[in-house]
N, C-alpha and C positions, 0 to 999 in steps of 0.2 A: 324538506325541513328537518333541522336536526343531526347534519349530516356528521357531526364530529362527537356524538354520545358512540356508547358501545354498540348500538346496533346499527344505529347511522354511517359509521366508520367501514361495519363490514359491506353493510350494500353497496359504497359507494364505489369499495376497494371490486366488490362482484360484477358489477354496472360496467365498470371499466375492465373486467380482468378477461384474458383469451380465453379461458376456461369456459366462459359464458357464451361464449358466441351459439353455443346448437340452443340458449334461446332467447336467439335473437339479439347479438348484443346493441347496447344503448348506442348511437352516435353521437350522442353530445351526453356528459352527464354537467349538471349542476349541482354544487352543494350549498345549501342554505345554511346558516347559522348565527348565532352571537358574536363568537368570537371566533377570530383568524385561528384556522389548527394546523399544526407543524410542518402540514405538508401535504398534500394531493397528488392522489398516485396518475399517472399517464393519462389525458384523457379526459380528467376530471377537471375544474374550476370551481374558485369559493367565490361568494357572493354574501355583504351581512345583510342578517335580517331574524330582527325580534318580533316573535308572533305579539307581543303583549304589549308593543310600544309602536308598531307599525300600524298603518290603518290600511284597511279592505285596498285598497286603491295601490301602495307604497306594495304590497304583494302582489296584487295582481302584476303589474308592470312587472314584477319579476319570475309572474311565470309565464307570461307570455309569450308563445310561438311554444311552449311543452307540449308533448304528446300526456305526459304521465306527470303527477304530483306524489312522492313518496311522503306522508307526512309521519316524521317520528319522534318529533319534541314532545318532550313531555319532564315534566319536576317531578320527582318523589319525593326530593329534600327542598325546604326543609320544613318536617314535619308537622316541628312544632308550631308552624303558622299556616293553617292550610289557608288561608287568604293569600297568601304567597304562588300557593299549588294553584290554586283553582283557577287563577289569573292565567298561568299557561293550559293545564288540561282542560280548560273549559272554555273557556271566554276564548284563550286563543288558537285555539283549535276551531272554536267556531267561525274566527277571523281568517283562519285557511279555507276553511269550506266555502265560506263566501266569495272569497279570492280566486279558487279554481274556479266557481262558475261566471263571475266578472271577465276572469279570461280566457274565457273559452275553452278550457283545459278538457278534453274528452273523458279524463280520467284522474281517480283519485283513490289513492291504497293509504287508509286512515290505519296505523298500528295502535289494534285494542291491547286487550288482555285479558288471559283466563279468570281474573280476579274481578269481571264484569258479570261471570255467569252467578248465579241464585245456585243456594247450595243445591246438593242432588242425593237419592239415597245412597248409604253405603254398600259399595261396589257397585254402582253403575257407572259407567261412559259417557258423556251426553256428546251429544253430537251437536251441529251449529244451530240448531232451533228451539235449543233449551234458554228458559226465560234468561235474559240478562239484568237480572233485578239487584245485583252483587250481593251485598254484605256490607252494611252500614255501619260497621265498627270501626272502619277507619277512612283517612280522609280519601287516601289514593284509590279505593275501590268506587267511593261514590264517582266519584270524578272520571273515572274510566264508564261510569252505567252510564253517565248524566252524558257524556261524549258520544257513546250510543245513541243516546235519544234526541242528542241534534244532528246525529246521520240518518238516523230515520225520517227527520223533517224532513231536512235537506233532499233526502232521495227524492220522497214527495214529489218537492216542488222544481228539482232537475232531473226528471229522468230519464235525460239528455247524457248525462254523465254519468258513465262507468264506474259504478261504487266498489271498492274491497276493501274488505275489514278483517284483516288477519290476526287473529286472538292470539302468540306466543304465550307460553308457561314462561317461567322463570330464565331470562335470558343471560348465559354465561360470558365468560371469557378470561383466558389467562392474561389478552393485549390488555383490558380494563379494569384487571383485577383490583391494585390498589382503588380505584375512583371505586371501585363495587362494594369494596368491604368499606369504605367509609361512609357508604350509601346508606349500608343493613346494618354493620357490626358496633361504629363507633371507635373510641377509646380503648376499648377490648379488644379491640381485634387488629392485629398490625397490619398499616397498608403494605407493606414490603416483606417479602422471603416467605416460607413456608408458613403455614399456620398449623400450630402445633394443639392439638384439644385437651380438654383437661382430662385425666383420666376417665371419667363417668361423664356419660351424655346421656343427658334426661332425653328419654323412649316415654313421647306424652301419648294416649290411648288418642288414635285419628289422627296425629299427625303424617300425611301421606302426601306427597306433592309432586307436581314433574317440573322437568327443565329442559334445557334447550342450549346449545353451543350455537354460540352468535353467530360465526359462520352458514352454520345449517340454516338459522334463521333466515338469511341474507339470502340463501338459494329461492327462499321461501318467498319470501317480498320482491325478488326481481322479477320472478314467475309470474309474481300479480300483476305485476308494472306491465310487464309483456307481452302477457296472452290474455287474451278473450273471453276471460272470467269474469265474475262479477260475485257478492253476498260474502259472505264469512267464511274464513278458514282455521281450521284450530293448527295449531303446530306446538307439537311436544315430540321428545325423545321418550326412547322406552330404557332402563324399567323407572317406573316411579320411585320416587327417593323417600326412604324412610329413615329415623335414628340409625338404623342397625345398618344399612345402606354409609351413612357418613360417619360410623364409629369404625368401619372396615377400611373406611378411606383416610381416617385420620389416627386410629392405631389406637383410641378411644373403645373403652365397654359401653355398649348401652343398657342402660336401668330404666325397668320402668317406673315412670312416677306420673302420678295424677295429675290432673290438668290444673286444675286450683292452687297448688302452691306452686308449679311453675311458674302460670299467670301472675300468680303475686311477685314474685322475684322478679319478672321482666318489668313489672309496672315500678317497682319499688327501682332497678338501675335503670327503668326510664326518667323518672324523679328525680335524680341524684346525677342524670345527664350522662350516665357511663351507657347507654344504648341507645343506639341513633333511631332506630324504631319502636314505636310507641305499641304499649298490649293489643290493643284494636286489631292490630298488623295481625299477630298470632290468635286470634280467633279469625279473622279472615283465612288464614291459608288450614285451619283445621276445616273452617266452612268452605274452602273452593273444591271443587268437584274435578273429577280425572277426566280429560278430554280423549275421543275419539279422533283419529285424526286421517279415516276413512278418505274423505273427503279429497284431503291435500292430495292423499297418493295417486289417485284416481286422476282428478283433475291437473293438478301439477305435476305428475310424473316426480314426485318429493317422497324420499325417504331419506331420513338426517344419516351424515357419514361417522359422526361421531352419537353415543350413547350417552343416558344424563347421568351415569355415573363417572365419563369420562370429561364431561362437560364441570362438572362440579369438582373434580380432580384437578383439573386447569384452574380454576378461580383458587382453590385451595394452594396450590404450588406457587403462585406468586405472578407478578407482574413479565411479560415477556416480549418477544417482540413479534407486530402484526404478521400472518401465514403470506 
């Protein structure tokens, strides 16, 4: 599900690519969607399909005879109406998980997110059994905990089926860059060509964050699909991204400035509709916690090829075309 967003596009491109064959490549991939996308790499087929206008039954039929369900639909936009959001991350997300187990699907890879964990102290790591309580400031965090908590029914009462739940940081890409900056940035920020910073880039006290190049992601999520895993995995690039991190990448000084009149300016150009993210957003990513991601390496043989300064270098540089 989801197969033509930025992260959807790279699994599907991985699922099918020679590259993947040491694991295990897919035989058949399917991609689920809304709408028809420009084109399916070798191997691959589209099929539509709306989680939030399909019923249990209209999906199941369509995953039937799968080994593996990758589910990665999901809305962040648009903001301003999260009755909009919640209908997909919640409600229809619950309508896959019901659907996997209607058709017998052995297995299902749910893509969370770091913005599901409960903050954590400063400078700790948490690892996958840190509470998922999120951060209630904004709409997309709830809906990502609230998602959790109907995979924890669900395990309950199937656990028959192969659950993973792979938490990504901040997922990049130079292929999605335009659809990304219109996602987070808005009117300020061009979907096309370089993105140029303003001289000074407010260095707010905590803000610290990781990311992820969608590729790397994709290695990540196939592995789930594939092997014989099950429970949560965190996936981030190293180093974590701070002001002074994306003042170096965009030629921008970083200043520090307090949180408070930040906060105020991003609510004040959320109001006036010049930012596509609302304040909530930015106390949430000062409240998300730095993920360990022990785990992945161990069990997935996963360490990303690209780094999230290289990853967020790509979304900065412009739109380009899929690896």
């Amino acid at each position: 599900m989801g197969a033509t967003g930025t992260l959807g596009s790279a699994v599907v491109r991985r699922l099918t690519a020679a590259s993947g064959a040491a694991d295990g490549r897919a035989g058949q991939v399917l991609g689920l969607a809304r709408r028809r996308p420009p084109g399916m790499p070798p191997g691959a087929s589209w099929a539509p399909a709306d989680i939030t206008r399909d019923s249990t039954a209209d999906l199941a039929a369509r995953f039937a005879g799968a080994d593996a369900v990758i589910h990665l639909a999901c809305l962040f936009q648009p903001a301003r109406r999260p009755e909009v959001t919640w209908r997909t991350n919640v409600l229809g997300s619950e309508r896959v998980f019901e659907a996997v187990a209607a058709a017998g699907v052995p297995a299902l890879v749910h893509a969370s997110s770091v913005v599901a964990y409960a903050p954590a102290p400063k400078g700790r790591r948490v690892t996958e059994d840190w509470p998922t309580h999120g951060t209630p400031t904004a709409a997309y965090c709830r809906e990502k905990t609230y998602a959790e908590r109907l995979l924890d029914a669900f395990e309950q009462r199937h656990p028959e089926v192969r659950v993973v739940r792979p938490r990504p940081a901040l997922v990049l890409s130079r292929y999605s860059a335009a659809r990304q900056r219109r996602l987070f940035g808005g009117p300020l920020v061009p979907a096309h060509g370089a993105v140029h910073a303003p001289p000074l880039l407010p260095d707010v006290p905590g803000l610290r964050f990781q990311a992820l190049h969608a590729e790397d992601a994709a290695v990540a999520l196939t592995r789930c699909a594939l092997r014989p895993v099950r429970g949560a995995f965190n996936l981030a690039a190293e180093p974590p991204l701070d002001a002074r991190e994306l003042a170096a990448l965009t030629g921008a000084r970083a200043v520090r400035v307090p949180y408070r009149p930040v906060r105020a300016a991003v609510d004040a150009a959320w109001r006036l509709r010049l930012l596509s993210t609302p304040p909530g957003l930015l106390d949430a990513v000062l409240a998300c916690p730095l993920m360990d991601t022990g785990r992945a390496r161990r069990e997935l043989d996963w360490r990303p090829a690209h780094s999230a300064t290289e990853a967020a270098a790509a979304l900065l540089a412009g739109p380009g075309d899929p690896p």
